[in-house]
Backbone as a printed PyTorch tensor [residue, N CA C, xyz], in Angstrom:
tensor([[[ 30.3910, 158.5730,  33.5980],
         [ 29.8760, 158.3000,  34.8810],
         [ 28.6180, 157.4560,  34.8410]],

        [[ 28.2140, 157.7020,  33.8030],
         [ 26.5940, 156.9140,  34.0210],
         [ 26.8700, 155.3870,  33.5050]],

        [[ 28.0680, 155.0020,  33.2620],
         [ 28.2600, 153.6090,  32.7150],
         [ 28.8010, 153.2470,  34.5240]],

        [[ 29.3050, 153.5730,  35.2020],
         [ 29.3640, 153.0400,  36.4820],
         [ 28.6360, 153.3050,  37.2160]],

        [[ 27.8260, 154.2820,  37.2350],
         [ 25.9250, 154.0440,  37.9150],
         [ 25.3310, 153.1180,  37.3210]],

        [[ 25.1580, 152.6930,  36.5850],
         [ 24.1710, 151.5620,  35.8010],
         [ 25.0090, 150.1600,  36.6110]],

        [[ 26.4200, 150.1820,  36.7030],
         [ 26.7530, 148.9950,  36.9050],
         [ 26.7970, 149.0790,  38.3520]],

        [[ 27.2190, 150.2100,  38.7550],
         [ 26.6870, 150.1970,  40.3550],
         [ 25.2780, 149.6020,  40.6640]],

        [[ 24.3600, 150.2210,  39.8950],
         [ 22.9780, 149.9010,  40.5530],
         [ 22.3890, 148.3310,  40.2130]],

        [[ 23.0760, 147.7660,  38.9850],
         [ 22.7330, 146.5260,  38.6040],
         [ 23.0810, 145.4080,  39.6130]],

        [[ 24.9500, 145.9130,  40.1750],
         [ 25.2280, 144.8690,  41.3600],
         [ 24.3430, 145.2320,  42.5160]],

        [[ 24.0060, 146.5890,  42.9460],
         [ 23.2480, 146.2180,  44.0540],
         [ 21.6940, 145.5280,  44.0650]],

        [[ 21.0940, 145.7200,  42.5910],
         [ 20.1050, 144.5800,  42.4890],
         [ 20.5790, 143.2710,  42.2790]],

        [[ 21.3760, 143.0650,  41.9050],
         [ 21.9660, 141.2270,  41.7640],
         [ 21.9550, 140.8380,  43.5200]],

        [[ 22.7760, 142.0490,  44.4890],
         [ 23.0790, 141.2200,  45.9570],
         [ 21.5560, 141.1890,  46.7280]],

        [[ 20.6350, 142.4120,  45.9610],
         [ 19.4120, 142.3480,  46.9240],
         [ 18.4470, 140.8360,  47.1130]],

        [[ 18.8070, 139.9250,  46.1440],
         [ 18.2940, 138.6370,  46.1610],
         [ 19.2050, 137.8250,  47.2990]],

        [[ 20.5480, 138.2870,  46.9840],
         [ 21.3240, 137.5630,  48.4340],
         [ 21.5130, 137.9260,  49.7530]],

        [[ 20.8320, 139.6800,  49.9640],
         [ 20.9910, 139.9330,  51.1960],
         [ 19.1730, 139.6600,  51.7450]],

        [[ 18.8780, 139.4030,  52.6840],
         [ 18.1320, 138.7730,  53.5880],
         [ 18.0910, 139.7180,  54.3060]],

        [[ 17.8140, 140.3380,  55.2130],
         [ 17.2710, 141.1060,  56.2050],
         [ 16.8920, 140.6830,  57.7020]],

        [[ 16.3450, 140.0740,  57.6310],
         [ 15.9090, 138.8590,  59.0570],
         [ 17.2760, 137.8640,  59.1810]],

        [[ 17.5720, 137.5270,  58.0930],
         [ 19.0440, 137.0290,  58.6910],
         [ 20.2440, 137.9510,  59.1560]],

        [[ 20.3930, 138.4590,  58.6320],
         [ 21.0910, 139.7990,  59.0970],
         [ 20.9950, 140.4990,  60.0500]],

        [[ 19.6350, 140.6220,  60.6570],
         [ 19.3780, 140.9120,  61.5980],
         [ 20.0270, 140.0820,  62.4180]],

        [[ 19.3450, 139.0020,  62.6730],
         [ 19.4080, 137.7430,  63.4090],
         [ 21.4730, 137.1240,  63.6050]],

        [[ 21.9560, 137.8270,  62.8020],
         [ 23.4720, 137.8550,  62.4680],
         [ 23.6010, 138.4960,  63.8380]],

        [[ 23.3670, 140.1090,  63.2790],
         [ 23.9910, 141.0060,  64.0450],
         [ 23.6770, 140.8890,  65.2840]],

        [[ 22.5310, 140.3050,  65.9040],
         [ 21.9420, 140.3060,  67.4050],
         [ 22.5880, 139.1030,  67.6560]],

        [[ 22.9110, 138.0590,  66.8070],
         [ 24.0240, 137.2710,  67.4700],
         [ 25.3170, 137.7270,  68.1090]],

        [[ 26.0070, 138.7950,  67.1150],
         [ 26.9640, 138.9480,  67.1540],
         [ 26.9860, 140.1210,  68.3490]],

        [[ 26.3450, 140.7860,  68.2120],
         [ 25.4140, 141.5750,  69.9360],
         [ 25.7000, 140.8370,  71.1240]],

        [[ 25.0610, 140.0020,  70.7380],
         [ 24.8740, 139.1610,  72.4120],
         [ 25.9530, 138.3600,  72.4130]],

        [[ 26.9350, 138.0570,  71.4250],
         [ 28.4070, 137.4520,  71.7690],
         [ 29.2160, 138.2970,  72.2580]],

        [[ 28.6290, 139.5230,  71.6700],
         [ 29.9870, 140.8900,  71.9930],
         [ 29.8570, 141.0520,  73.6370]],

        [[ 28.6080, 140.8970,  74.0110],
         [ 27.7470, 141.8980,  75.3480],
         [ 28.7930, 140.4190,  76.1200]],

        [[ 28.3590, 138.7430,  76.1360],
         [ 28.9210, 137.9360,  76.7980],
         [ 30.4860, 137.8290,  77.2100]],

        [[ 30.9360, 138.5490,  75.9760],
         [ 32.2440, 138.3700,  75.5020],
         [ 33.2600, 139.5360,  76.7960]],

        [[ 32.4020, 140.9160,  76.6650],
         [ 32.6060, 141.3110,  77.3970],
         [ 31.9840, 141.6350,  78.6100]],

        [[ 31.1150, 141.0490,  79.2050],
         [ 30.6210, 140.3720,  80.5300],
         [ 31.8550, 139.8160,  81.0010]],

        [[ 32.2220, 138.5800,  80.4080],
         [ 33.2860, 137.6110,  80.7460],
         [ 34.6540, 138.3460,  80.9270]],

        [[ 34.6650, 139.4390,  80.2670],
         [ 36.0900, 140.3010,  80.4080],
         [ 36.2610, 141.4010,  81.4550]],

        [[ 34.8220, 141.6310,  81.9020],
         [ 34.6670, 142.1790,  82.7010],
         [ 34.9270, 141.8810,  84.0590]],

        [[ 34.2390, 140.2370,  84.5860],
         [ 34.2910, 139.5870,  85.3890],
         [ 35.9800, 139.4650,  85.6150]],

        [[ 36.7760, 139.0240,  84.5350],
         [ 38.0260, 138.3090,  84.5660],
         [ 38.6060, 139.6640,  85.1160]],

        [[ 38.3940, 141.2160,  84.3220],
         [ 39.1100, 142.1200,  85.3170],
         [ 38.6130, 142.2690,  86.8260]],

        [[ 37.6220, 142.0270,  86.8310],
         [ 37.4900, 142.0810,  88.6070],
         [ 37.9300, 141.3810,  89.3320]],

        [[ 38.0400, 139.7100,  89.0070],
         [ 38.6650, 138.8520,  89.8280],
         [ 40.2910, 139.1660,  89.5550]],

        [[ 40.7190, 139.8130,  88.3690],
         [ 42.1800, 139.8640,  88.4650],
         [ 42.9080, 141.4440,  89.0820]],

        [[ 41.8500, 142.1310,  89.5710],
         [ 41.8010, 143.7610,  90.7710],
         [ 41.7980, 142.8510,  91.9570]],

        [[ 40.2910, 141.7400,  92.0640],
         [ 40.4070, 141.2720,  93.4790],
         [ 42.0520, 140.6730,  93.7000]],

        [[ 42.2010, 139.7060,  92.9900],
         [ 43.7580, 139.0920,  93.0900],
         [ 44.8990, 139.9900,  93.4350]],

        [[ 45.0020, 141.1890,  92.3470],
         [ 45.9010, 141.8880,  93.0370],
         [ 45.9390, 142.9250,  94.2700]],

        [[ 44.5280, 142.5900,  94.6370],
         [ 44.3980, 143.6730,  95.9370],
         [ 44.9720, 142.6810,  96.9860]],

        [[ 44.6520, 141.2310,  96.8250],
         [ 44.5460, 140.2520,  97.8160],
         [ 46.7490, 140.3580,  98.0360]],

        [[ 47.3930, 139.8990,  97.0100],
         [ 48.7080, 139.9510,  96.3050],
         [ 49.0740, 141.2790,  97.0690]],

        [[ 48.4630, 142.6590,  97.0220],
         [ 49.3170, 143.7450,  97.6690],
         [ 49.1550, 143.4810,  99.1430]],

        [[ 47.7950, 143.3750,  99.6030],
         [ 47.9080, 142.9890, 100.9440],
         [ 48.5940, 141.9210, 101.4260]],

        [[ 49.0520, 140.9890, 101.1990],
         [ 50.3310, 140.0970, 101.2190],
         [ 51.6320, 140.6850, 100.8610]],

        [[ 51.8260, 141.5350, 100.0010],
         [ 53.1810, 141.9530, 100.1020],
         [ 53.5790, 143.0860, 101.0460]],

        [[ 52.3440, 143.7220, 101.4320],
         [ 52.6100, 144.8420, 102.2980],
         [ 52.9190, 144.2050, 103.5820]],

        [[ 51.8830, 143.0480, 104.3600],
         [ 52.3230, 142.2660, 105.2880],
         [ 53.3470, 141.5450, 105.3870]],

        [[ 53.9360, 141.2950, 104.3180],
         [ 55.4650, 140.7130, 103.9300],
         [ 56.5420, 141.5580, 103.8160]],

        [[ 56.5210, 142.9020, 103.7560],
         [ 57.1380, 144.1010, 103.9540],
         [ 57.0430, 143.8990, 105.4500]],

        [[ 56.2430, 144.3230, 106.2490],
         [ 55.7270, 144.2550, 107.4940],
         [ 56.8510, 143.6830, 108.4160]],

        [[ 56.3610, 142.1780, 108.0960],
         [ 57.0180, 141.1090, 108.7270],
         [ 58.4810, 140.9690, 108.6910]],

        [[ 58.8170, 141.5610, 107.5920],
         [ 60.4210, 141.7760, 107.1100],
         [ 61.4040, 142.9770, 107.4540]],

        [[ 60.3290, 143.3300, 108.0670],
         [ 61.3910, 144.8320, 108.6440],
         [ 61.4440, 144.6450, 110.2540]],

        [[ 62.7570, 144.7340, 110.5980],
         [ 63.0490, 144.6080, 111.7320],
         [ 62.5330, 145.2560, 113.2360]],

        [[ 61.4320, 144.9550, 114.0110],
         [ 60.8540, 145.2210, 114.9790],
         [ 61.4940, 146.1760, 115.7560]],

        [[ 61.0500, 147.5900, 116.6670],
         [ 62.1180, 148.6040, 117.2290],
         [ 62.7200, 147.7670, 118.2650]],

        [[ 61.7840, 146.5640, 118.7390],
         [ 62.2460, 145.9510, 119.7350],
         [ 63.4630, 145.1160, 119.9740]],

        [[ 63.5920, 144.3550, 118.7640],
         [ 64.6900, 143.8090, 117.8850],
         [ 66.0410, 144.5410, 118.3820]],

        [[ 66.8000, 144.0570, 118.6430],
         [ 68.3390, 144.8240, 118.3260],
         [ 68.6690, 144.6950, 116.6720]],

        [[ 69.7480, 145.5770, 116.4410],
         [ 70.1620, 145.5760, 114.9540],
         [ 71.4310, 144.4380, 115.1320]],

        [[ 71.1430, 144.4380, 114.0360],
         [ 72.9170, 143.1630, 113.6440],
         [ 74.1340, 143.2160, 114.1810]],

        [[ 74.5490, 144.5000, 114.7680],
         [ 75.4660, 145.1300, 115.2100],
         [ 75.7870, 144.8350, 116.5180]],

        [[ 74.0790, 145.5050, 117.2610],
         [ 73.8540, 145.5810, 119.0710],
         [ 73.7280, 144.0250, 119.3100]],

        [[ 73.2650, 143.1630, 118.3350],
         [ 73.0780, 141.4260, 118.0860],
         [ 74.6890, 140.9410, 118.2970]],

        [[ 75.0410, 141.3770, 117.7810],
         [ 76.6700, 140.8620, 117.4250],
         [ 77.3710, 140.9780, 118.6990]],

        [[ 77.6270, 142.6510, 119.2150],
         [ 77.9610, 142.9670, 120.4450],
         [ 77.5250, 142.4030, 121.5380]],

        [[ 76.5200, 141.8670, 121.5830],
         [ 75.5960, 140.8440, 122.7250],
         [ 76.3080, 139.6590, 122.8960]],

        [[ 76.4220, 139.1140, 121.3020],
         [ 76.8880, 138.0660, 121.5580],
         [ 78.4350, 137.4420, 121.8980]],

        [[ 79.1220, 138.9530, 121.2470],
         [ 80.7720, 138.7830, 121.8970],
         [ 80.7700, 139.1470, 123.7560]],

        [[ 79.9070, 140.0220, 123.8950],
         [ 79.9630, 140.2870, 125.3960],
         [ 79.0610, 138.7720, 126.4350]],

        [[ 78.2990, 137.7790, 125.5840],
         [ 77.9600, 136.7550, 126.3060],
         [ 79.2080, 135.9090, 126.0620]],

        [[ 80.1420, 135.6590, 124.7500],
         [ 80.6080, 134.8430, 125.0170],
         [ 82.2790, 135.1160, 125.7420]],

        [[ 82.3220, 136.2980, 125.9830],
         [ 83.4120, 137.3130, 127.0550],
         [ 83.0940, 136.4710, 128.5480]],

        [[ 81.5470, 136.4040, 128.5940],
         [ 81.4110, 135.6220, 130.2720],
         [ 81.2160, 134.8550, 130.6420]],

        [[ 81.0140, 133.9680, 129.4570],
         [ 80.8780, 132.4130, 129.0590],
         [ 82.5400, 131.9030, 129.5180]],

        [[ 83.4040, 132.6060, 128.7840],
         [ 85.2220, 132.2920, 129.1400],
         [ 85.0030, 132.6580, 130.3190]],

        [[ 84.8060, 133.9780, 131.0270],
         [ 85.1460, 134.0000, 132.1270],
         [ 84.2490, 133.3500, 133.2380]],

        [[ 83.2530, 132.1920, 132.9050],
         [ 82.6920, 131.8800, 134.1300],
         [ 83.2010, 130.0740, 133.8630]],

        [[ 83.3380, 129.8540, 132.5640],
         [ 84.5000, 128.6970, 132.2900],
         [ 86.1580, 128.8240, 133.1960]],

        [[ 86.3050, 129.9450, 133.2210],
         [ 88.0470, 130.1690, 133.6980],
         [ 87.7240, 130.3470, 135.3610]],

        [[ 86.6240, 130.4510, 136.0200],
         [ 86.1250, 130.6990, 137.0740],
         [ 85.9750, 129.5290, 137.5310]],

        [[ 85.2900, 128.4070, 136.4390],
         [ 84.6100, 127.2760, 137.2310],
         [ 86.2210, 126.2820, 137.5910]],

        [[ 86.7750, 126.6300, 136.2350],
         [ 87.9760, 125.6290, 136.6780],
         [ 88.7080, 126.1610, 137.5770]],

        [[ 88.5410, 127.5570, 137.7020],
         [ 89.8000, 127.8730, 139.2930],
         [ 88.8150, 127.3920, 140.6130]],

        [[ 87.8320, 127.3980, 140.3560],
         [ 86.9180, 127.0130, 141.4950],
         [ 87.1180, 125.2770, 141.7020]],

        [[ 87.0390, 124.7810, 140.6790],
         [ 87.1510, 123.2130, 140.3140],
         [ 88.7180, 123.2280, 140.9390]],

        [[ 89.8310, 123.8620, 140.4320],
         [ 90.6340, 123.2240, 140.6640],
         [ 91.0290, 123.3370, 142.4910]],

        [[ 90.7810, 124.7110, 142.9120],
         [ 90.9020, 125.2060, 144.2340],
         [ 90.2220, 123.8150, 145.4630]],

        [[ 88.9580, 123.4810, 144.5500],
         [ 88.1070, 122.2370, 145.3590],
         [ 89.1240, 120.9120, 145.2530]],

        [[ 89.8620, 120.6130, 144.1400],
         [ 90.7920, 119.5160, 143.8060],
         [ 91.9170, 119.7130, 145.1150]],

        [[ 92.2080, 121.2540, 145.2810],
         [ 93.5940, 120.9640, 146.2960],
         [ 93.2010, 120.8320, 147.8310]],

        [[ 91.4700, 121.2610, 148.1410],
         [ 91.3080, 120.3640, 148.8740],
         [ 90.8690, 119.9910, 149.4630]],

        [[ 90.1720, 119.1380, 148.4580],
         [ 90.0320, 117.6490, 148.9010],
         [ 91.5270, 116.9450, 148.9440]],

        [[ 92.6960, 117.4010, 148.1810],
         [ 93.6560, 117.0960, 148.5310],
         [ 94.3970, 116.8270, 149.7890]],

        [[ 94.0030, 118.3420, 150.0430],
         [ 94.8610, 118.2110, 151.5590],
         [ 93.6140, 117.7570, 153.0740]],

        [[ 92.6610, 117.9470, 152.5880],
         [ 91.4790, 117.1420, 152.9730],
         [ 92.1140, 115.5690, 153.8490]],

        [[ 92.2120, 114.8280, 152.4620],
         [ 92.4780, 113.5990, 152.7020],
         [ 93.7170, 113.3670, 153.2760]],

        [[ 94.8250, 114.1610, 152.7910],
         [ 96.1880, 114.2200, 153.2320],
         [ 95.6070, 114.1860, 155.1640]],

        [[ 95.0310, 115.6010, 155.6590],
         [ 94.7850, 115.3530, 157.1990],
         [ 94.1240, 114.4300, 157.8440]],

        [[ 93.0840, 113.7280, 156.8510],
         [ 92.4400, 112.5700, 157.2860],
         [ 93.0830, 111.2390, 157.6960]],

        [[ 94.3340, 111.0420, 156.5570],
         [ 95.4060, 110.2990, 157.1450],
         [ 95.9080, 110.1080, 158.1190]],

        [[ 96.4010, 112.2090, 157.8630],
         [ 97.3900, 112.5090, 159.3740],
         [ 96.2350, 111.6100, 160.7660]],

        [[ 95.5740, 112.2660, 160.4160],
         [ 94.2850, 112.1250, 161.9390],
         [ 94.3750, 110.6160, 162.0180]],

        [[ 94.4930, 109.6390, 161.2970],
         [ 94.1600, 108.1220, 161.5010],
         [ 95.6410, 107.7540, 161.9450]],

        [[ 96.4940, 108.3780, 161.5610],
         [ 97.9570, 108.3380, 162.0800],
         [ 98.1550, 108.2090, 163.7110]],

        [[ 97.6150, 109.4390, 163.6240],
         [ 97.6230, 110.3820, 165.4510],
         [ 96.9320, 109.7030, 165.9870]],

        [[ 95.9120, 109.1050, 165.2510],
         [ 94.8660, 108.0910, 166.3930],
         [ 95.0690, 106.8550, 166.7700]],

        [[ 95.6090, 106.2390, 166.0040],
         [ 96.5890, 105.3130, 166.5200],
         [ 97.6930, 105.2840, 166.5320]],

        [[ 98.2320, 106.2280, 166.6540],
         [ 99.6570, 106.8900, 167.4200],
         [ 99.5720, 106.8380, 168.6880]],

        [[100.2400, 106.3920, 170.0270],
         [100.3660, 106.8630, 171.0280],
         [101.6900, 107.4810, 171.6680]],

        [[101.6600, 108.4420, 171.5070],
         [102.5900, 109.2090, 171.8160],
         [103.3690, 109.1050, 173.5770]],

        [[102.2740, 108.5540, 174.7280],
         [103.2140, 108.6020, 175.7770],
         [104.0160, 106.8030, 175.5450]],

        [[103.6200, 106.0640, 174.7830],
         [104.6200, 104.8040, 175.3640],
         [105.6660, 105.6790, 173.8360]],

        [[105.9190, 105.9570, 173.0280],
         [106.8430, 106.5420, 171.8890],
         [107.7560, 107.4100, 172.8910]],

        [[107.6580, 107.7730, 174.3640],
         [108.2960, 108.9170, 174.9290],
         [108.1960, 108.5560, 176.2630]],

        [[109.6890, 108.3080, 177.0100],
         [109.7860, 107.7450, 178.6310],
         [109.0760, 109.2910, 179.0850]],

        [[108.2390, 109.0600, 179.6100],
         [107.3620, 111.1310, 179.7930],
         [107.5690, 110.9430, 181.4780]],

        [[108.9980, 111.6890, 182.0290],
         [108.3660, 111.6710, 183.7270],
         [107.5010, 112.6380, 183.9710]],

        [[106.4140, 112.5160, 184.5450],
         [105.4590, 112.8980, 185.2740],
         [105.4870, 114.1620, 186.4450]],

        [[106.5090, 114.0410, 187.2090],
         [107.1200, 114.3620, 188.1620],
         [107.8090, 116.2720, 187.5980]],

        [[108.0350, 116.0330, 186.2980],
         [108.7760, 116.8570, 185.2660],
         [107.4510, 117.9520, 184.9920]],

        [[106.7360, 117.1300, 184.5510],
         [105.1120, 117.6190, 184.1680],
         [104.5970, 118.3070, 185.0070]],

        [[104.2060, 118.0820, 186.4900],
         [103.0790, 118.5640, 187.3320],
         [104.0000, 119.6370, 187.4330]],

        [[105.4590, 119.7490, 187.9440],
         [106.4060, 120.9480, 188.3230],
         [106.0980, 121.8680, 187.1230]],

        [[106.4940, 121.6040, 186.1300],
         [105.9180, 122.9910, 184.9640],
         [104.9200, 123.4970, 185.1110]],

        [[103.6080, 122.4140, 185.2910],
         [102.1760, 123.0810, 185.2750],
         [102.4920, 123.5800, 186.5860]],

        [[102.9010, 123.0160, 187.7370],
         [102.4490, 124.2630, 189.2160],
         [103.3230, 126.0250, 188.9060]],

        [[104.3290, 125.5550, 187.9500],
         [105.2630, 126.4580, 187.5960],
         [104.6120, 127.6700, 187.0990]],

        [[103.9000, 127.3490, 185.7660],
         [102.5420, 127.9290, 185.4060],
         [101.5700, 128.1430, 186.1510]],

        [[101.2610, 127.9680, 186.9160],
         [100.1680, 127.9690, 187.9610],
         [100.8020, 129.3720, 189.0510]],

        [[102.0600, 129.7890, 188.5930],
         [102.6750, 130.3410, 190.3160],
         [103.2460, 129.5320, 191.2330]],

        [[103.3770, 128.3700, 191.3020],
         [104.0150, 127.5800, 192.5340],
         [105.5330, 127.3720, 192.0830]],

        [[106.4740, 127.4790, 192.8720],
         [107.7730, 126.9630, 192.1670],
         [108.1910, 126.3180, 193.5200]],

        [[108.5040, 125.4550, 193.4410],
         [109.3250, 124.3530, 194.2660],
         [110.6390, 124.6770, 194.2180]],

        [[111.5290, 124.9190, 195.6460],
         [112.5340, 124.7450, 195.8720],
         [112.7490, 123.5290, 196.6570]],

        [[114.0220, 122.8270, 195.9720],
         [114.7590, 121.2670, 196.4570],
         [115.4590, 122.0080, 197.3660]],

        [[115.6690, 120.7230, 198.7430],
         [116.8010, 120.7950, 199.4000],
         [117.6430, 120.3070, 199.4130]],

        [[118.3250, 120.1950, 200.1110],
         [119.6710, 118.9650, 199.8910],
         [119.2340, 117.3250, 199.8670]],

        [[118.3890, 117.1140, 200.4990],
         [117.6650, 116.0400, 200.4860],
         [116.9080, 115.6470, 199.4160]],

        [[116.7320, 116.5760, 198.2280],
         [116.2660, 115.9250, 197.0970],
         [114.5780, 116.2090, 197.2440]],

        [[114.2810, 116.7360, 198.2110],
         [112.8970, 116.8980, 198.7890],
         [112.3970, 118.1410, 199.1290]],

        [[110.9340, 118.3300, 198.7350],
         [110.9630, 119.9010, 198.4670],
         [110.4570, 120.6690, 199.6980]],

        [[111.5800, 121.8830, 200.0460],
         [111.7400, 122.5220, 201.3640],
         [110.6980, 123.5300, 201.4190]],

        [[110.8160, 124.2480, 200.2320],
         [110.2740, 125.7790, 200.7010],
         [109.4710, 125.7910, 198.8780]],

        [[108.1200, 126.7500, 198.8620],
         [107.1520, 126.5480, 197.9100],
         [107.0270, 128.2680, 197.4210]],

        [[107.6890, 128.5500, 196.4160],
         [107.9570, 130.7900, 196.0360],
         [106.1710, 130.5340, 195.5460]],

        [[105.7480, 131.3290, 195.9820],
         [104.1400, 131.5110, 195.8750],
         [104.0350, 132.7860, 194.7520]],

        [[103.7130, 133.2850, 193.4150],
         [103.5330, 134.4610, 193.0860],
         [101.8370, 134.6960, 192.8060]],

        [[101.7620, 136.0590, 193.4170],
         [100.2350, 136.4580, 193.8740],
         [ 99.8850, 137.1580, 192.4640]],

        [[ 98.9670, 137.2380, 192.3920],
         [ 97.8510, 138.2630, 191.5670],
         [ 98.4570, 139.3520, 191.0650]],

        [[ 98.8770, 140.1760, 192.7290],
         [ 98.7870, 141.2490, 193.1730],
         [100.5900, 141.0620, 192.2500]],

        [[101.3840, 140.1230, 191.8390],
         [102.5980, 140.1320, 191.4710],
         [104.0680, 140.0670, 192.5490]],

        [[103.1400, 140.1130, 193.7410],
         [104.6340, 139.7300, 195.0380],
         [104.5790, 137.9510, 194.9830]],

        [[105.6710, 137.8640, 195.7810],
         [105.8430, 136.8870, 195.6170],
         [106.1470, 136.5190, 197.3440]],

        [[105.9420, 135.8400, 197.5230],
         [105.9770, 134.7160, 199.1560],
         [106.1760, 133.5440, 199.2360]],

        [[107.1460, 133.2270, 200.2290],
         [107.7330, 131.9300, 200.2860],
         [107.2880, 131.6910, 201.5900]],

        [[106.6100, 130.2240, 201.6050],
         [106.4620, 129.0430, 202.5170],
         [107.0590, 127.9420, 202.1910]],

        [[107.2340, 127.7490, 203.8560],
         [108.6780, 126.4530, 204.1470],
         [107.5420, 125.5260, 204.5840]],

        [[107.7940, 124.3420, 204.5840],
         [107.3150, 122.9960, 205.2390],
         [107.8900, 122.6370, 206.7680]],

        [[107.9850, 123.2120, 207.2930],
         [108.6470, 123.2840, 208.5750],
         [107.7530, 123.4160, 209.5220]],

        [[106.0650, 124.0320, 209.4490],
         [105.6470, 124.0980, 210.1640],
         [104.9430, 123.0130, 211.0430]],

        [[104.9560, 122.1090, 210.6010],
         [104.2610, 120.6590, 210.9490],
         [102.6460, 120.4000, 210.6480]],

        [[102.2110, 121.3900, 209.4670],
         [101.1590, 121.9020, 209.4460],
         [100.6340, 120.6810, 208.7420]],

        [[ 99.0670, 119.8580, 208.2650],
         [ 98.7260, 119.3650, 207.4240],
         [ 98.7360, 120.0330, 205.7860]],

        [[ 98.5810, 118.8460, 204.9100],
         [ 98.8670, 118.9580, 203.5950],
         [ 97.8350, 119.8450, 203.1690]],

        [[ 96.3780, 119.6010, 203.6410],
         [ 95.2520, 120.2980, 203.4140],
         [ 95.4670, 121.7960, 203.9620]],

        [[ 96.1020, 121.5940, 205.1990],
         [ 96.3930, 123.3360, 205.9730],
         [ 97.0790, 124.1600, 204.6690]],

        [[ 98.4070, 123.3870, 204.0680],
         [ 99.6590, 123.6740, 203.6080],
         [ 99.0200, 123.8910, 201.7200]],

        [[ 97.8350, 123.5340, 201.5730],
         [ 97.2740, 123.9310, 200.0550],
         [ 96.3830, 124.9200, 200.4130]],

        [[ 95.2280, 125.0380, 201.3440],
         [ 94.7070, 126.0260, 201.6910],
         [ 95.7130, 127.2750, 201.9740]],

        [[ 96.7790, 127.5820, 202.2650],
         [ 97.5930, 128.3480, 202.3980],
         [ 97.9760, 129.0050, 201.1470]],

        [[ 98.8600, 128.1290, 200.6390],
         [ 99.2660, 128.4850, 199.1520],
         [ 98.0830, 128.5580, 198.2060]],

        [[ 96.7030, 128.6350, 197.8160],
         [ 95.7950, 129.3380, 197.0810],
         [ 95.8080, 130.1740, 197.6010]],

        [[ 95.6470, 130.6580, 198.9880],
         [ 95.4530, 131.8810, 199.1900],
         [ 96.4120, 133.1220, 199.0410]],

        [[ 97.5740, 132.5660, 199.1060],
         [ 98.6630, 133.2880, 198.7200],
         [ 98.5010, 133.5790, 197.6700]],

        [[ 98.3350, 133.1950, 196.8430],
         [ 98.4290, 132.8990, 195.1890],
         [ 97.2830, 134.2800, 194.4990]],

        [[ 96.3880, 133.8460, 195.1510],
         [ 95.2710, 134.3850, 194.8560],
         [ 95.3670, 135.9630, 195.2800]],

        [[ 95.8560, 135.9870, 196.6150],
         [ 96.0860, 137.5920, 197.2110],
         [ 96.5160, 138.7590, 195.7570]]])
């Protein structure tokens, strides 16, 4: 043992000329204040990379947020059903407009068809198209009126059937020699009774 104490103690006097003390020092307080910077700087880098991911969750939580469907929202389903029941009345106000469209097509059809007729009729005259006696005419209307004319043999009218209001009926003759004015004042009043 004492041959490797002697050589132990000889190398540590050989390094005591190479170790320095003030450099060594001056080492280690380097290596101090690189360690302390070193982790300063690692320190910093974890805080800005906590701030980052705090910033990163609050963005994904608002992106969660934004991504979930509002109560207000319909679902895909009640969305879907909306949209077969709009386009259910979309056909039926399409199948509406054309029965409406076409109903307006028949007429204006027959529209124009009477507009014709009417320009027809308007310059149509119907009494020279028709020998119309007159004579034929007033007898119906007095006919209508209650007056009926009886002819005599003469072709000329004798006696005048009066029907009243009241539903009798009275006959005046022309025989009396009465005026025409006497002979109408008469027969309204008959008429009228």
């Amino acid at each position: 043992m004492s041959i490797d104490l002697k050589d132990t103690v000889k190398a540590i006097r050989e390094m005591i000329t190479i170790i320095d003390p003030e450099e060594d020092y001056l080492t280690i307080a380097a290596a101090e204040e690189q360690m302390n910077l070193t982790e300063e700087a690692r320190r910093k880098e974890l805080e800005e990379t906590h701030s980052k991911m705090r910033t990163l969750a609050r963005a994904l939580e608002a992106a969660r947020i934004s991504s979930t469907r509002p109560p207000t929202v319909p679902s895909a389903e009640q969305h879907t059903a909306t949209l077969n029941e709009l386009d259910q009345t979309r056909l039926s106000l399409v199948k509406a407009i054309n029965d409406a469209e076409s109903a307006s097509a028949t007429k204006e059809a027959e529209l124009a068809r009477l507009k014709e007729e009417i320009t027809m009729l308007e310059t149509s005259d119907p009494a020279a198209e028709h020998d119309l006696d007159a004579t034929a005419l007033r007898l119906a209307m007095y006919k209508n009126l209650g007056f009926e004319a009886v002819m005599g043999k003469d072709r000329r009218v004798s006696k005048m059937l009066v029907r009243a209001e009241s539903g009798d009926v009275h006959c005046v003759t022309f025989e009396d020699g009465k005026s025409d004015h006497e002979y109408a004042q008469l027969l309204w009043k008959l008429a009228s009774s």
